[in-house]
C-alpha positions, 0 to 999 in steps of 0.5 A: 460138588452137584453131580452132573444131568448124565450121573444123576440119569444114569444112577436114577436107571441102574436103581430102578434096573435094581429094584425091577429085578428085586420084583422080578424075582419075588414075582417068579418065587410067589409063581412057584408057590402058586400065589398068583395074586403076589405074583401079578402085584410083583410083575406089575411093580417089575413093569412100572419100573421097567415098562419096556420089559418084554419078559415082565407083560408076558409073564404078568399074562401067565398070571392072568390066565392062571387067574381066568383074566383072559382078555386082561391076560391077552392084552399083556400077551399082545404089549410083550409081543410088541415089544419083542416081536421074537418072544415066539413062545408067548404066541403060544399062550396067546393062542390058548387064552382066546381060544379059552376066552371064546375068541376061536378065530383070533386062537387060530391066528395066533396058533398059527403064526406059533406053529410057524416056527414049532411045527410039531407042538402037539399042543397047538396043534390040538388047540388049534384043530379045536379052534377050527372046528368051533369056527367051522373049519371042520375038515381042516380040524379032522385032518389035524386030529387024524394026524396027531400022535397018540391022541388023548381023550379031548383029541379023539372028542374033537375027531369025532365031532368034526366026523359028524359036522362033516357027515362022515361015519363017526362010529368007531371013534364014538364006541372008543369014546364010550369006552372011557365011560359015562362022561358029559363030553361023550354024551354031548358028542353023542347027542350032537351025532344024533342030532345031525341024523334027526333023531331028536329022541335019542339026541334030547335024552344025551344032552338031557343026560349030559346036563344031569352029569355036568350042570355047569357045562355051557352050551347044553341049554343051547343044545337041548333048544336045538333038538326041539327047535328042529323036532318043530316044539318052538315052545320048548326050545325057547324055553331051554334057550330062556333057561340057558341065557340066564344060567350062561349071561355071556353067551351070545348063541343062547340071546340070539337064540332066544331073540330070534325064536321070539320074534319068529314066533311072533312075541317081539317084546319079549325078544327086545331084551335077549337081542339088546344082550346078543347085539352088545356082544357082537354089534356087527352080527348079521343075524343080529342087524336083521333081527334089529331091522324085523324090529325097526321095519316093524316100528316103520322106522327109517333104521330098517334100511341102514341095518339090512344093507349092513347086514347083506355087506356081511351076509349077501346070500341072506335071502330075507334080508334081501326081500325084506330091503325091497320092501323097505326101500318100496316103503320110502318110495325108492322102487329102482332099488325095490326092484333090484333087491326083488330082482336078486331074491328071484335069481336066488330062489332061481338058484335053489337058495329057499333058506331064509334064516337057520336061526341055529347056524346064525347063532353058532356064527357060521 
């Protein structure tokens, strides 16, 4: 006798029910050992057999990141939270795998939507304060660390650099920092607070030290080019910039950097390479759609315009951008809109608006 379409179903779904939970459990006992290879294969046989498991892509994203596959983490992160939109936790990990991936503004977003429901999370809530000071939201991220609880090494860190981007005293929290003894992190904030009075001798010698203590730390040849840049030796920070774009391939404040001295200085050969690399990382960049347009204007190409429009759509206040648009428009013969364009740059320098470009602020996104 021929089972009937419904059985045939019915018993097809209760064997891969099975099975899923056969994976599922091999995929947690390989997690508890720590074999997180075994573990993704497991969760990953758990989702073919059963793709609307929730549970399954939020715990196959655990393993990612254990694993330092962000990005591939976070895509498994956002698939179980739209399958059910009430695992709330899994924001949480979500929040801390862009914010590991370089991604600030998008851990801010989802450490907030976590922090909704689990308000006093100190772990959020730090990672979140650390989130707001790399996207320059330093008051909001000093207020945060100030309220935290018996802050940790990493806290107090984090107030202390928010102290100095905002100008405050910083002081105190940096001798309690130096208490703990001579770390990378307290060499590098310290480095950053001489920055910000313009010592340039006392801020080379912190970064410089804290390099020699941690050579793999990203962001010091960035920092060690920001002390000469500003000191005026363009030479020696294109140097640190070209040392840390190829120690540090995926940074795009370093190729920016280096880019946009390059061709300050007047070398735009050498600055088509590091722009192509910052241009791949961030197409939409306005620093990088004005270097790209220096590039084109330079070539009396016809892109020149496109890209500086682009440009001021993200970044109206940029005054170069905004001379440089009159000239090309002058160029094309269309002098109406010249005029406006030299009209607005007027008004600007009017207004006390006299900084053309801050390369270091373009290239740390703010």
């Amino acid at each position: 006798m021929n089972s009937s379409p419904a059985i045939v179903l019915a018993t097809a779904l209760a064997l891969a029910a099975q099975t899923g939970r056969q994976f599922f459990e091999q995929a947690r006992a390989a997690e508890r050992a720590g074999d997180w290879a075994a573990a993704e294969k497991a969760y990953r046989q758990v989702v073919r057999a059963d793709p609307a498991s929730a549970e399954a892509r939020a715990n196959l994203g655990v393993v990612l990141a254990r694993q330092g596959r962000y990005p591939a983490a976070i895509a498994e992160y956002r698939a179980a939270l739209k399958l059910r939109p009430s695992l709330h936790a899994v924001y949480l990990n979500l929040g801390i795998a862009h914010f590991k991936a370089d991604e600030p503004a998008r851990a801010v977003a989802a450490l907030r939507q976590y922090l909704k429901v689990d308000v006093t999370n100190q772990q959020a809530r730090q990672i979140l304060a650390s989130a707001l000071l790399e996207t320059g939201e330093a008051a909001e991220a000093a207020a945060i660390f100030e309220a935290l609880p018996n802050p940790d090494f990493s806290a107090r860190l984090g107030l202390a650099a928010a102290y100095i981007r905002l100008g405050r005293d910083a002081g105190p929290q940096l001798q309690s920092l130096a208490a703990e003894g001579e770390k990378p992190e307290v060499q590098t904030v310290l480095g950053q607070a001489y920055l910000a009075r313009n010592d340039f001798a006392q801020a080379r010698q912190a970064f410089a030290r804290a390099l020699e203590l941690s050579p793999q730390t990203p962001g010091l040849h960035f920092l060690l080019g920001a002390v000469e840049w500003r000191a005026q030796n363009m030479a020696a920070a294109i140097e640190h910039w070209r040392a840390g774009a190829a120690a540090e391939p995926a940074s795009f404040e370093l190729h920016f950097a280096l880019a946009a001295a390059l061709i300050e200085q007047g070398d735009p050969t050498a600055a088509q390479a590091p722009l192509a690399r910052a241009r791949a990382m961030r197409p939409a960049h306005p620093g990088v759609l004005y270097y790209q347009a220096r590039l084109a204007w330079r070539d009396k190409q016809p892109a020149a315009a496109a890209l500086l429009e682009r440009c001021l759509q993200a970044d109206p206040a940029n005054r170069a951008a905004r001379y440089l648009l009159g000239q090309v428009y002058l160029h094309q013969g269309r002098r109406a809109e010249a005029s406006r364009q030299f009209a607005q740059v007027r008004r600007m320098a009017a207004e006390g608006v006299t900084q053309d470009v801050d390369i270091l602020e373009q290239a740390r996104g703010r």
